[in-house]
N, CA and C atoms of all chains as a GROMACS GRO file, in nm:
protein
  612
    1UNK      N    1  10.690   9.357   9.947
    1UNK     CA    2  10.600   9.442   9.870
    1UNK      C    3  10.668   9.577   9.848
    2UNK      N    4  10.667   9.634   9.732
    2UNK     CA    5  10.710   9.728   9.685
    2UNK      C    6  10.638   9.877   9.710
    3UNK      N    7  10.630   9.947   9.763
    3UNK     CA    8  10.554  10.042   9.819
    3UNK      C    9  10.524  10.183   9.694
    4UNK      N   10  10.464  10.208   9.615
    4UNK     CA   11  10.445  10.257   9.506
    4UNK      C   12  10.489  10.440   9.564
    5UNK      N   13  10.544  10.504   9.473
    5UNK     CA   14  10.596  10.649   9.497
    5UNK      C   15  10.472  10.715   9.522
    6UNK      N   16  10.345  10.664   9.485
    6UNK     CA   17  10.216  10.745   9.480
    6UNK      C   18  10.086  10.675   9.497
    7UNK      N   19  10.047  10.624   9.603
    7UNK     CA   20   9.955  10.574   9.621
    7UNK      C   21   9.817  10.606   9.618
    8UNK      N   22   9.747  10.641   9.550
    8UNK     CA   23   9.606  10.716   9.546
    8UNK      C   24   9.517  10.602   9.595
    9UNK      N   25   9.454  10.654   9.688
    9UNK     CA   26   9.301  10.647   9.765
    9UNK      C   27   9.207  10.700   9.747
   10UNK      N   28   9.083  10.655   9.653
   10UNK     CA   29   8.969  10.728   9.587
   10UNK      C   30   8.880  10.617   9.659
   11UNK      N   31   8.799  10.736   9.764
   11UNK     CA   32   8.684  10.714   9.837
   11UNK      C   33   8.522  10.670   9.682
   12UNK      N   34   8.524  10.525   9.694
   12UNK     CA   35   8.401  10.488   9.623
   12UNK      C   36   8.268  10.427   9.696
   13UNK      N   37   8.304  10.485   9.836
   13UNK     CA   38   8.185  10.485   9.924
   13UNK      C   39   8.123  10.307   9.942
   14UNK      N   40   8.212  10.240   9.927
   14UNK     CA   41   8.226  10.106   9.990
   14UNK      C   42   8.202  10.047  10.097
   15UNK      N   43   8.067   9.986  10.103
   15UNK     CA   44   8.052   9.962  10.238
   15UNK      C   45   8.075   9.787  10.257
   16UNK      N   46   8.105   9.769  10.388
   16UNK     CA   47   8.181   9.612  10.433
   16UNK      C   48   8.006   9.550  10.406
   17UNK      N   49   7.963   9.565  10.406
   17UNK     CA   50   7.807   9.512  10.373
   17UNK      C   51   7.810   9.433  10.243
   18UNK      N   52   7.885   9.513  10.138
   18UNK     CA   53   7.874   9.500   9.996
   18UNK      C   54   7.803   9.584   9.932
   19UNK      N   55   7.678   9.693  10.002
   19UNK     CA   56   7.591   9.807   9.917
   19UNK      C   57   7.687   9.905   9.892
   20UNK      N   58   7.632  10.016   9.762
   20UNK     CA   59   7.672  10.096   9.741
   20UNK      C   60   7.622  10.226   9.763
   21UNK      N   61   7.641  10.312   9.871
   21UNK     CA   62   7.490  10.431   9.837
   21UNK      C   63   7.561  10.590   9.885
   22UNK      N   64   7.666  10.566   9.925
   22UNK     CA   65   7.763  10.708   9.991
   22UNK      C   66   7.762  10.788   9.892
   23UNK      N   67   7.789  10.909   9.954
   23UNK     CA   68   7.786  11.005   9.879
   23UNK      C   69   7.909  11.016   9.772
   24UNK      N   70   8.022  10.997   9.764
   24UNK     CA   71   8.082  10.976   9.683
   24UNK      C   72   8.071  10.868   9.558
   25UNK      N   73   8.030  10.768   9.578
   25UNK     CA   74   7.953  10.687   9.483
   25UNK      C   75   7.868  10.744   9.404
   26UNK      N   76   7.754  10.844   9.462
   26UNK     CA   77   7.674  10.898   9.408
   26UNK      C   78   7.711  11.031   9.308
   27UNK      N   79   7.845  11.057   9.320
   27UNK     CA   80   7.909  11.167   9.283
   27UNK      C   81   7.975  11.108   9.150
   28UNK      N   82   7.953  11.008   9.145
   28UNK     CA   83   8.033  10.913   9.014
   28UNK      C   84   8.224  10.883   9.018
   29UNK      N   85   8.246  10.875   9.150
   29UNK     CA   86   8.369  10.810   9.190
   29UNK      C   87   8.410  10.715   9.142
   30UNK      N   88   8.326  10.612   9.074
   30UNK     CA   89   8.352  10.507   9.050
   30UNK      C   90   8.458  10.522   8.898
   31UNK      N   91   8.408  10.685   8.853
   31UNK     CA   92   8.444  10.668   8.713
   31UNK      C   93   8.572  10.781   8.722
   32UNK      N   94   8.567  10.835   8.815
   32UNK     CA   95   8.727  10.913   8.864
   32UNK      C   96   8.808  10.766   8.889
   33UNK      N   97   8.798  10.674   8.946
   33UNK     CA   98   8.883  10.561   8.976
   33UNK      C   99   8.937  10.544   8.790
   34UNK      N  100   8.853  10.491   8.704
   34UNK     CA  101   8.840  10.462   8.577
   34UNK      C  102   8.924  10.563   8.530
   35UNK      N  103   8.893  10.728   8.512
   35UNK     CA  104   9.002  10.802   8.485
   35UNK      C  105   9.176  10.854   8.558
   36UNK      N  106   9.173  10.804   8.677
   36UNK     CA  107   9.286  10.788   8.760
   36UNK      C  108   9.380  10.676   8.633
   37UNK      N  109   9.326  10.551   8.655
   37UNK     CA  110   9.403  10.446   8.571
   37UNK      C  111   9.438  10.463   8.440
   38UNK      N  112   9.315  10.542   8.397
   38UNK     CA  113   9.367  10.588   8.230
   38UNK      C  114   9.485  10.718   8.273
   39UNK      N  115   9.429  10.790   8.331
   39UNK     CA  116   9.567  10.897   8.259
   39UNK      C  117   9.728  10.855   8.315
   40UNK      N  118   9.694  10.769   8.468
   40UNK     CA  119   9.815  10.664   8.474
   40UNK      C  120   9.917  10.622   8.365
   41UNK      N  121   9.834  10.517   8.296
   41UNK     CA  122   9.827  10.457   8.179
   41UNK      C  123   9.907  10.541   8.079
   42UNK      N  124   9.819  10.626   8.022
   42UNK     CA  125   9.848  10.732   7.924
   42UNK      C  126   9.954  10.805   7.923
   43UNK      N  127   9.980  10.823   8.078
   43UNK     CA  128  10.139  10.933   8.095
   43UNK      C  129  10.220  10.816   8.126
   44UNK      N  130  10.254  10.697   8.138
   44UNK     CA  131  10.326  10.586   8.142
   44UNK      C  132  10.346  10.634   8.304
   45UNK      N  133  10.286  10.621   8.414
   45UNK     CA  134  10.307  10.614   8.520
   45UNK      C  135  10.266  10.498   8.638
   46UNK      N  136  10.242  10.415   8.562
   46UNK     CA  137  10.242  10.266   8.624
   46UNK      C  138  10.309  10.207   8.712
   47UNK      N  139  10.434  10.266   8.677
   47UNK     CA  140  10.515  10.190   8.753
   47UNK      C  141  10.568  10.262   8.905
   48UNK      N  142  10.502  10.384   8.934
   48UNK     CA  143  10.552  10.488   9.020
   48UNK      C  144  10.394  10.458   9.153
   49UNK      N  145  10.265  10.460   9.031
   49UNK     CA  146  10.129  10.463   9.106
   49UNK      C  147  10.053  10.348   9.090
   50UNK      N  148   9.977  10.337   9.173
   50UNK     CA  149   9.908  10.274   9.218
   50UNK      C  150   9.746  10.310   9.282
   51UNK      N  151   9.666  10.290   9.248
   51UNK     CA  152   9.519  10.302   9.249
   51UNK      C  153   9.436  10.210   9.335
   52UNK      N  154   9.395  10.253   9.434
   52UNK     CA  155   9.299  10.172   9.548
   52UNK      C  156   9.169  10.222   9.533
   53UNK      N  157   9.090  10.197   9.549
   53UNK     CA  158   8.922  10.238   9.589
   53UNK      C  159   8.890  10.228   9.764
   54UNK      N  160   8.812  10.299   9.814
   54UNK     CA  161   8.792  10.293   9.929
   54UNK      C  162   8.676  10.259   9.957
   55UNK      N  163   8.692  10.266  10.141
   55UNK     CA  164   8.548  10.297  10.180
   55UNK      C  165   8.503  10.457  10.236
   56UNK      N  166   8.418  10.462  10.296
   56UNK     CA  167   8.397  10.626  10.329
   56UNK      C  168   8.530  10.658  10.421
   57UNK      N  169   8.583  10.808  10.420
   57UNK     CA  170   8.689  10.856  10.486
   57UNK      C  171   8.598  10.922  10.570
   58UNK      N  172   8.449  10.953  10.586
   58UNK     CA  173   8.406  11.054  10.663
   58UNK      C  174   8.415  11.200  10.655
   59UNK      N  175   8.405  11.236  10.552
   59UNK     CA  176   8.411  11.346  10.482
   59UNK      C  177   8.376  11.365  10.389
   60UNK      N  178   8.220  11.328  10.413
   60UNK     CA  179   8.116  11.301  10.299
   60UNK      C  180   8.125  11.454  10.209
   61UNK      N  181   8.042  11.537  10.269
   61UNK     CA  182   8.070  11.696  10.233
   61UNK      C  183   8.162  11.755  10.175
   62UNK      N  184   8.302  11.660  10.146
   62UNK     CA  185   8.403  11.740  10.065
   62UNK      C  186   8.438  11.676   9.912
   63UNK      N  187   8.321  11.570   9.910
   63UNK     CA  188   8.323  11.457   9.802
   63UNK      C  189   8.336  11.436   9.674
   64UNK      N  190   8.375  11.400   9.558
   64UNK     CA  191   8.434  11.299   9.646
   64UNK      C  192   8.571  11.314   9.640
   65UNK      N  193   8.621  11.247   9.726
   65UNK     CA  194   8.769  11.276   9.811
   65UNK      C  195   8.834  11.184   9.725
   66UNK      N  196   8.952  11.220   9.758
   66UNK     CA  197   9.125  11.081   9.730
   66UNK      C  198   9.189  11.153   9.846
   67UNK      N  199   9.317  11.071   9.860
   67UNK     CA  200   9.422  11.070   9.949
   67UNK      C  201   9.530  11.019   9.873
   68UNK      N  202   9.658  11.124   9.887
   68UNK     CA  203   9.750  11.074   9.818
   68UNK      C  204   9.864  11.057   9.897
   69UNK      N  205   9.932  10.912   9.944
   69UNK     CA  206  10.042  10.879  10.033
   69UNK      C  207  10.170  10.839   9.962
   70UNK      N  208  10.307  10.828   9.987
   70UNK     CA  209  10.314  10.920  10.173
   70UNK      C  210  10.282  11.061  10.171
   71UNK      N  211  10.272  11.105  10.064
   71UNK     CA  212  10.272  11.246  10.110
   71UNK      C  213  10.111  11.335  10.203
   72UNK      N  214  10.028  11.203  10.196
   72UNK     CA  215   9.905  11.251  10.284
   72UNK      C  216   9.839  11.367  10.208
   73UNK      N  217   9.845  11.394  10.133
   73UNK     CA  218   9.775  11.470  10.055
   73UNK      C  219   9.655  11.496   9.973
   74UNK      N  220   9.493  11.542  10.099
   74UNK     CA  221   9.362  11.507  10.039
   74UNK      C  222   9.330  11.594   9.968
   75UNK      N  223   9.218  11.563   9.853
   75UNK     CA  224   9.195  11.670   9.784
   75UNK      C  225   9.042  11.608   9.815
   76UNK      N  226   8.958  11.713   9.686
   76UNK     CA  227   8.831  11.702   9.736
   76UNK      C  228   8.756  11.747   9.611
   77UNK      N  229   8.627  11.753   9.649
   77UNK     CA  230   8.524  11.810   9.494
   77UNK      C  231   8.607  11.754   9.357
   78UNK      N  232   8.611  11.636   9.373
   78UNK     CA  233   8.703  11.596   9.255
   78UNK      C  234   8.600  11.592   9.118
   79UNK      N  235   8.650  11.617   9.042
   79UNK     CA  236   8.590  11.560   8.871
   79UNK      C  237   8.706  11.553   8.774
   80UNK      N  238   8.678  11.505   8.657
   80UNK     CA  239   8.760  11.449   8.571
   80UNK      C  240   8.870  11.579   8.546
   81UNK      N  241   8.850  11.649   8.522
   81UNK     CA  242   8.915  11.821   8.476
   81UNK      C  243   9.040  11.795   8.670
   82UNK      N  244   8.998  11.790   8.768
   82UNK     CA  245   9.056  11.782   8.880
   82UNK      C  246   9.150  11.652   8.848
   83UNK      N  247   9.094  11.535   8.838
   83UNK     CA  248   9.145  11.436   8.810
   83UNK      C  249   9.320  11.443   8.697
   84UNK      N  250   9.273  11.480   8.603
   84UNK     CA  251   9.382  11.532   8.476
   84UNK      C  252   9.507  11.609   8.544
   85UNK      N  253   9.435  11.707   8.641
   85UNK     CA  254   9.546  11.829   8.722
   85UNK      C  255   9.607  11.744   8.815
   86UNK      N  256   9.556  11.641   8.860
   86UNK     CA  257   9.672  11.585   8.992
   86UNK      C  258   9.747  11.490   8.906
   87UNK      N  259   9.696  11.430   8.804
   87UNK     CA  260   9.808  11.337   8.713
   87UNK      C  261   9.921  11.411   8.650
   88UNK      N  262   9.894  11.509   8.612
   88UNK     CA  263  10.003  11.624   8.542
   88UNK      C  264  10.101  11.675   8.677
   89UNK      N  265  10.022  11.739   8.759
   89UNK     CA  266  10.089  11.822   8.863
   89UNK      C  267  10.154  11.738   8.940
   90UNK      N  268  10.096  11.676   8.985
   90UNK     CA  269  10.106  11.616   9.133
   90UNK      C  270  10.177  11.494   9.118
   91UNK      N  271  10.126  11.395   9.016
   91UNK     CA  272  10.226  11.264   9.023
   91UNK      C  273  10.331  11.295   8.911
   92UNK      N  274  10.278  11.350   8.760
   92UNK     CA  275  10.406  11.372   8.734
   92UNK      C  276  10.481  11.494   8.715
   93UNK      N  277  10.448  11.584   8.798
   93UNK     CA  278  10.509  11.739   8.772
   93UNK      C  279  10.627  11.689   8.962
   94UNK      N  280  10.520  11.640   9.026
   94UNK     CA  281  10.594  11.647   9.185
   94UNK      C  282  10.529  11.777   9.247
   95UNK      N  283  10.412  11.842   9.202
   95UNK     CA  284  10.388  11.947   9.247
   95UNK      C  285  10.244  11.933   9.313
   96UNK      N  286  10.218  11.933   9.440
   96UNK     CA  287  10.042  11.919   9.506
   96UNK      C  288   9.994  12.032   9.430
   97UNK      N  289   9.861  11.982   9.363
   97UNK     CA  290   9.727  12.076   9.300
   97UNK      C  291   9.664  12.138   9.421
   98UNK      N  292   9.682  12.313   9.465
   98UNK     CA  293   9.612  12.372   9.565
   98UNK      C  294   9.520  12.384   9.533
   99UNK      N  295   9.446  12.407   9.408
   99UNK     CA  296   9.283  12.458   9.396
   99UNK      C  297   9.210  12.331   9.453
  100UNK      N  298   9.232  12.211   9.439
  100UNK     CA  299   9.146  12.089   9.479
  100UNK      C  300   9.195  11.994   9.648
  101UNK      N  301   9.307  12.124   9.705
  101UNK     CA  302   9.352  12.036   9.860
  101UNK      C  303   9.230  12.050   9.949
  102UNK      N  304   9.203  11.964  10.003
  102UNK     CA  305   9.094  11.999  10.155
  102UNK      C  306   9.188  11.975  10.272
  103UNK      N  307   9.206  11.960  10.577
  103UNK     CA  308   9.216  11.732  10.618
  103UNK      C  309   9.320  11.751  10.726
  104UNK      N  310   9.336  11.703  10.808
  104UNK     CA  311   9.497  11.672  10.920
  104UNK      C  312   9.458  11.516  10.897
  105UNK      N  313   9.608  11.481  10.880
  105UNK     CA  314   9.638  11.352  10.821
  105UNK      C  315   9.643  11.275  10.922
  106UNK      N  316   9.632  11.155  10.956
  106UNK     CA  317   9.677  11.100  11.092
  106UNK      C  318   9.817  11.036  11.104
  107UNK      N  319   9.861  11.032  11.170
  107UNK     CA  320   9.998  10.980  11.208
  107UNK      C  321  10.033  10.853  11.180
  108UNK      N  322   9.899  10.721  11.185
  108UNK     CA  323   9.911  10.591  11.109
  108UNK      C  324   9.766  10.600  11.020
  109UNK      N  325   9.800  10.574  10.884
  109UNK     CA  326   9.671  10.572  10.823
  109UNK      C  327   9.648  10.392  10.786
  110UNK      N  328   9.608  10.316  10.874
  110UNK     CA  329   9.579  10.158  10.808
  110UNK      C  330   9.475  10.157  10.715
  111UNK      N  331   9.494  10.081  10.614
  111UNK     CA  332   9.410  10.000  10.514
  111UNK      C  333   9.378   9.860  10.454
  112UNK      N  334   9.291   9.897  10.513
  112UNK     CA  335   9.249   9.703  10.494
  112UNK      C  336   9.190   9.683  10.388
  113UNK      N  337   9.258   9.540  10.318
  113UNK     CA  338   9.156   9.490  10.208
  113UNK      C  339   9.057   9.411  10.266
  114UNK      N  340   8.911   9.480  10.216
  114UNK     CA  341   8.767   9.318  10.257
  114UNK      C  342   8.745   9.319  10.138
  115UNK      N  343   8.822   9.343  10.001
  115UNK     CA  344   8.785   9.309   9.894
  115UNK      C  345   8.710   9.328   9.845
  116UNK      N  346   8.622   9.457   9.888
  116UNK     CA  347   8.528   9.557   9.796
  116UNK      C  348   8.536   9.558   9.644
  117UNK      N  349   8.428   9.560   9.611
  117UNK     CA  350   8.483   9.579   9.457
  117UNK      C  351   8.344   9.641   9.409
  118UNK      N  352   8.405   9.732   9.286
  118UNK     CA  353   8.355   9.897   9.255
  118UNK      C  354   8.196   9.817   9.206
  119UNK      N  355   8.156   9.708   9.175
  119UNK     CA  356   8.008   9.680   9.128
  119UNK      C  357   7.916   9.631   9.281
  120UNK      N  358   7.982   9.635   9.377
  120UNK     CA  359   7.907   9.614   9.521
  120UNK      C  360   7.921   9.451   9.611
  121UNK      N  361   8.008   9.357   9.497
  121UNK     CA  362   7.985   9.241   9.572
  121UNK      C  363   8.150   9.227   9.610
  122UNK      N  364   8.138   9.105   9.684
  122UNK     CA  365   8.246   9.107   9.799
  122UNK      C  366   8.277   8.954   9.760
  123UNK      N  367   8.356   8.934   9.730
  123UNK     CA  368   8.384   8.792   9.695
  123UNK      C  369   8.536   8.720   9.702
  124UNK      N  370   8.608   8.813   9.731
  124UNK     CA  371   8.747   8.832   9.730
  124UNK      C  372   8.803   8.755   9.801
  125UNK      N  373   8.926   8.706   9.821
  125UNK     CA  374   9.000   8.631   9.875
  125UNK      C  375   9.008   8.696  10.056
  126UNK      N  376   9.077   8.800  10.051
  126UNK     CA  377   9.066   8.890  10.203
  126UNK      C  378   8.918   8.856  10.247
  127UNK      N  379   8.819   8.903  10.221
  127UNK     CA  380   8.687   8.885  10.240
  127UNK      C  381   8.661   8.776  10.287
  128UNK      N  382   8.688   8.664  10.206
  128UNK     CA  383   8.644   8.539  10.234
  128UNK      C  384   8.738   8.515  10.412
  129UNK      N  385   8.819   8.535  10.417
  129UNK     CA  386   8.933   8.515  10.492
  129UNK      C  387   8.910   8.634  10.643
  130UNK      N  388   8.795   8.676  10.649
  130UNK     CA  389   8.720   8.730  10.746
  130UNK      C  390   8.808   8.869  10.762
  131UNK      N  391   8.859   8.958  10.663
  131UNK     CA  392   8.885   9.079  10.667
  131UNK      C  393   8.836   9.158  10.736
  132UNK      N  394   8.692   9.151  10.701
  132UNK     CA  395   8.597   9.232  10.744
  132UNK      C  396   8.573   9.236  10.940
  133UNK      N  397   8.646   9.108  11.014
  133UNK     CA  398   8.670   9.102  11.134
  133UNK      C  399   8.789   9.194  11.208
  134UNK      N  400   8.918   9.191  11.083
  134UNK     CA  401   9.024   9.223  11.146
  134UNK      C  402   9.003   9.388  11.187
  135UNK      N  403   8.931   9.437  11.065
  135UNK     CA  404   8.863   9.620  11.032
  135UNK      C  405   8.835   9.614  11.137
  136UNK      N  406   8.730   9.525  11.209
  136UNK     CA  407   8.640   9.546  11.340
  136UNK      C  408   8.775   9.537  11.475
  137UNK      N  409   8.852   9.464  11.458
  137UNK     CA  410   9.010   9.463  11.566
  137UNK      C  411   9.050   9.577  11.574
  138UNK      N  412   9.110   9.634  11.464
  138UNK     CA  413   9.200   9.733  11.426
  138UNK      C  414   9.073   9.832  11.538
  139UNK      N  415   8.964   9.869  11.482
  139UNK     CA  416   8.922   9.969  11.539
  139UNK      C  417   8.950   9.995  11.698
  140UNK      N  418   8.877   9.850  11.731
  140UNK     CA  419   8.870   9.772  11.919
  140UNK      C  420   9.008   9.836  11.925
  141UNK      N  421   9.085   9.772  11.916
  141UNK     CA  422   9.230   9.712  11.974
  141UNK      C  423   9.261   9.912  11.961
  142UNK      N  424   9.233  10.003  11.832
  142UNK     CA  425   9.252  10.161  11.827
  142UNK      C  426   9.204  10.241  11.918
  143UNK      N  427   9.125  10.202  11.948
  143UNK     CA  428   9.025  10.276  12.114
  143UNK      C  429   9.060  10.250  12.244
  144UNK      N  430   9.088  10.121  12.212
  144UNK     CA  431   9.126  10.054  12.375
  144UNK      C  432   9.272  10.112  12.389
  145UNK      N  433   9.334  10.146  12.353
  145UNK     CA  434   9.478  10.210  12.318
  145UNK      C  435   9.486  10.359  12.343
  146UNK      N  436   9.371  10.390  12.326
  146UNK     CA  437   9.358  10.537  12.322
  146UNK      C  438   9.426  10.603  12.181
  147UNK      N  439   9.431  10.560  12.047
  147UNK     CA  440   9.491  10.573  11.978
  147UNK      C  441   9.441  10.650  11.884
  148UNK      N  442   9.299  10.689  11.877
  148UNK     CA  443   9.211  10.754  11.812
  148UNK      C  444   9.235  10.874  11.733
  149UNK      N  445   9.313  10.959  11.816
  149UNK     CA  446   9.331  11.080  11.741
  149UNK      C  447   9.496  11.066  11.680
  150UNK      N  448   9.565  10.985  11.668
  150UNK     CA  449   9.673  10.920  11.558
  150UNK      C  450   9.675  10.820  11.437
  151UNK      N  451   9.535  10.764  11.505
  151UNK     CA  452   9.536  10.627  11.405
  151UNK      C  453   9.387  10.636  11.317
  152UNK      N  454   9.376  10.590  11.236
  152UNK     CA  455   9.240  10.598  11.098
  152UNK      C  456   9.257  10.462  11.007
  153UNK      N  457   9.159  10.412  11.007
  153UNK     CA  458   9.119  10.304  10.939
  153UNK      C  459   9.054  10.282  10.820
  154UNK      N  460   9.074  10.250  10.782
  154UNK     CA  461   9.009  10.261  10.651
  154UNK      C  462   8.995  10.133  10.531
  155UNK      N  463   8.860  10.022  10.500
  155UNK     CA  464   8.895   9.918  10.448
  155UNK      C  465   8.893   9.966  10.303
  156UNK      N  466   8.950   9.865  10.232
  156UNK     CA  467   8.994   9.921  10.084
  156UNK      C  468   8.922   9.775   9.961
  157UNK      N  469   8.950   9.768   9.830
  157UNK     CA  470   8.937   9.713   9.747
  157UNK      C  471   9.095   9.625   9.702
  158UNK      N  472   9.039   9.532   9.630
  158UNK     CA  473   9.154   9.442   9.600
  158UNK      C  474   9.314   9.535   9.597
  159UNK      N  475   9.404   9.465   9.635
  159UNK     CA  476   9.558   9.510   9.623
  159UNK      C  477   9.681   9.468   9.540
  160UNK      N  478   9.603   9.317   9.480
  160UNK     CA  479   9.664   9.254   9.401
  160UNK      C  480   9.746   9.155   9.409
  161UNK      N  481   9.707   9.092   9.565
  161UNK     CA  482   9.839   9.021   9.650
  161UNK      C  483   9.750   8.908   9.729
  162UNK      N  484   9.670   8.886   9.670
  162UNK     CA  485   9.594   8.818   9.720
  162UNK      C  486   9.650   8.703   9.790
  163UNK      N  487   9.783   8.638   9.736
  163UNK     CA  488   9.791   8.510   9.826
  163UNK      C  489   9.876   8.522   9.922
  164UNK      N  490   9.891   8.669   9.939
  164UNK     CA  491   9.951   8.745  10.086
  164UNK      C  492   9.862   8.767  10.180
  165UNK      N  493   9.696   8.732  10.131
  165UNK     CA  494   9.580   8.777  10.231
  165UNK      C  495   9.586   8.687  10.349
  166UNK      N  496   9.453   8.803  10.463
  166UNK     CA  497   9.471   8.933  10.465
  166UNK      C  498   9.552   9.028  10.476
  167UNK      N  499   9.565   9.085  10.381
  167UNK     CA  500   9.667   9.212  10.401
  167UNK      C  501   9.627   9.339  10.449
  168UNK      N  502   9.693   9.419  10.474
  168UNK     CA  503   9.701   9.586  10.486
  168UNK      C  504   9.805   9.641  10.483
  169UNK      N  505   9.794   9.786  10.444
  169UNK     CA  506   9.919   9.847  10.437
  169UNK      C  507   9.920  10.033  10.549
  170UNK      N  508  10.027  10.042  10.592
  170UNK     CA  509  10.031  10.142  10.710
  170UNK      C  510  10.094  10.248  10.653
  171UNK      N  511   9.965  10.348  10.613
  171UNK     CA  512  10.128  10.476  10.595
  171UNK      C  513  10.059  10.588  10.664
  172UNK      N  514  10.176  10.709  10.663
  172UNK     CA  515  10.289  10.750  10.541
  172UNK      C  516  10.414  10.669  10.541
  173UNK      N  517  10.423  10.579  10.640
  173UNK     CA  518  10.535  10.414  10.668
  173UNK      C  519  10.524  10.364  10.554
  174UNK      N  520  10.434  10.332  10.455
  174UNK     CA  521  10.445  10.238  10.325
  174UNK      C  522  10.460  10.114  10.418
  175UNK      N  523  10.411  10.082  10.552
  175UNK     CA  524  10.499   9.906  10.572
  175UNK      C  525  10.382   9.819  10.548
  176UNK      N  526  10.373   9.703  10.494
  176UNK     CA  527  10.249   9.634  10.417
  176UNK      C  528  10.256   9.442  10.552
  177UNK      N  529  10.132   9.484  10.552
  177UNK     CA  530  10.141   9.315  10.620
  177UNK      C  531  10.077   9.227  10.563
  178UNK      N  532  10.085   9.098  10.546
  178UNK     CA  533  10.011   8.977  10.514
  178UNK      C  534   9.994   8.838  10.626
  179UNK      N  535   9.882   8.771  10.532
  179UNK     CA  536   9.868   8.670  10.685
  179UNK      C  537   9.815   8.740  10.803
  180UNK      N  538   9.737   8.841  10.813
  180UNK     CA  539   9.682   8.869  10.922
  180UNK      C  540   9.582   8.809  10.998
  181UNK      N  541   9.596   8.787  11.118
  181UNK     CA  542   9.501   8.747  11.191
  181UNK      C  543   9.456   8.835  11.291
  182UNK      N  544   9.376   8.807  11.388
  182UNK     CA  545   9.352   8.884  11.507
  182UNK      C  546   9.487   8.947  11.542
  183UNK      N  547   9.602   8.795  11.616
  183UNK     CA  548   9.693   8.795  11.661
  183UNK      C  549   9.781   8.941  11.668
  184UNK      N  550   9.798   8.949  11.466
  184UNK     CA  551   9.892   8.979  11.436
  184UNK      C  552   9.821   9.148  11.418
  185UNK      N  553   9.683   9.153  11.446
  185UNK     CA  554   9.670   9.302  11.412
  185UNK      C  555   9.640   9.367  11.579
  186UNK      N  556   9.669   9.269  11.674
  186UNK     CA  557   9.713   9.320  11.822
  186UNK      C  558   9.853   9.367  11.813
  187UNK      N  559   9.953   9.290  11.773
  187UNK     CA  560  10.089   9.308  11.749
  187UNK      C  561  10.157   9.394  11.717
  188UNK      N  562  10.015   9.467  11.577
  188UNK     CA  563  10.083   9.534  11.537
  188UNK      C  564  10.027   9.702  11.599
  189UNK      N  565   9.903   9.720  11.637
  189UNK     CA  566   9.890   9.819  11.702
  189UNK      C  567   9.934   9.791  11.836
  190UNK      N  568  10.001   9.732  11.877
  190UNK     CA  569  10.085   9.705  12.018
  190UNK      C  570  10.236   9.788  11.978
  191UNK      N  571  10.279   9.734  11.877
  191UNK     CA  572  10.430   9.702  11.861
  191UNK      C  573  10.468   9.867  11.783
  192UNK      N  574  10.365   9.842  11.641
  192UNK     CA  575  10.404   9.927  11.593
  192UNK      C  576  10.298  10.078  11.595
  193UNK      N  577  10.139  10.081  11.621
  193UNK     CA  578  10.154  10.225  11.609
  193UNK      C  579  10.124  10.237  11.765
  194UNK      N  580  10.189  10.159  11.836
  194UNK     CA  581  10.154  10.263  11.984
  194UNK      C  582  10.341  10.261  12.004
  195UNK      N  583  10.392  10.166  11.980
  195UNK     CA  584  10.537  10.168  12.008
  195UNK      C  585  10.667  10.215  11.887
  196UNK      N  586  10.593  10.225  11.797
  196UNK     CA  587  10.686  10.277  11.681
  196UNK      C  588  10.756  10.177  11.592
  197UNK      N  589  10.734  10.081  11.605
  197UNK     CA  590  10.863   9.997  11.528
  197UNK      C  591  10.761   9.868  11.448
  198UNK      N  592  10.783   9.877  11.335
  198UNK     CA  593  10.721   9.791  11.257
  198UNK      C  594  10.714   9.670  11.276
  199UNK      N  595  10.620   9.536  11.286
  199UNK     CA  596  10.617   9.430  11.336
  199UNK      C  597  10.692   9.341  11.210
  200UNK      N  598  10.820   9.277  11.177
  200UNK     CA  599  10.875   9.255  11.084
  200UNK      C  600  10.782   9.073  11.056
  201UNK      N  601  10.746   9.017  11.189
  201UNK     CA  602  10.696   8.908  11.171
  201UNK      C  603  10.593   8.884  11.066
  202UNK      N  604  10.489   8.998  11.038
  202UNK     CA  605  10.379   8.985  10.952
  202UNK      C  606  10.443   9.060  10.781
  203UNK      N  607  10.570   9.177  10.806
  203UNK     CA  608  10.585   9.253  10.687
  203UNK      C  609  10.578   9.127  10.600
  204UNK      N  610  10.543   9.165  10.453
  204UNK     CA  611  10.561   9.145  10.317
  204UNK      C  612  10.576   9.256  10.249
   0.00000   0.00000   0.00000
């Protein structure tokens, strides 16, 4: 397995149950996942990233969250405008977005 | 955020509309999550290690899988066995269990 340069982890409040009700879910995570893949897509970065959905990280309060590995890098209060800044900056500039780190 | 030192992720094959139907899933994922934790406590491993189950990975006929970072090292075919092994081998002893890598 090929280990992707940028692995994003977007908490969609997934529970092993199968319900959906976390606070990040409720925050509309589901549709930051949706814009993760498009601007992927759009900046031709497919082949570098890779897009997971989660379950809760426990850090409901900073919601909703991603994690970006290896470099371990969480951010937080995400929305689409946040979303756009870590695709530009962060996967393809090489630069972590400070306004959105937790 | 302080990152943890092993971040595991398991697929139980979550998926963003709430049902669980997935290959990992079927294949009792959702047991190994419950190992990883056991086998993380009984270790005393708690404040290094974080768990976390995830949504499809795309490798399905590598299931169950997970992947360990900021290591990037990915396993398949997991069983109980092999997720003693690997918090035995590799995050209490350091060295990646090559028997399960994919």
């Amino acid at each position: 397995m090929i280990t992707p340069k940028h692995h994003i982890f977007v908490c969609t409040s997934c529970r092993i149950n199968g319900t959906q009700q976390g606070f990040c879910f409720q925050k509309k995570s589901v549709d930051l996942v949706q814009k993760f893949t498009q601007e992927i897509d759009e900046r031709e970065l497919y082949s570098d990233c890779m897009v997971t959905h989660t379950g809760c990280f426990g850090i409901c309060e900073k919601g909703p969250v991603c994690v970006v590995y290896p470099e371990g890098i969480w951010y937080g209060n995400l929305d689409e405008e946040a979303v756009e800044r870590i695709c530009e900056e962060h996967l393809e500039g090489g630069v972590p977005v400070k306004d959105y780190q937790i």
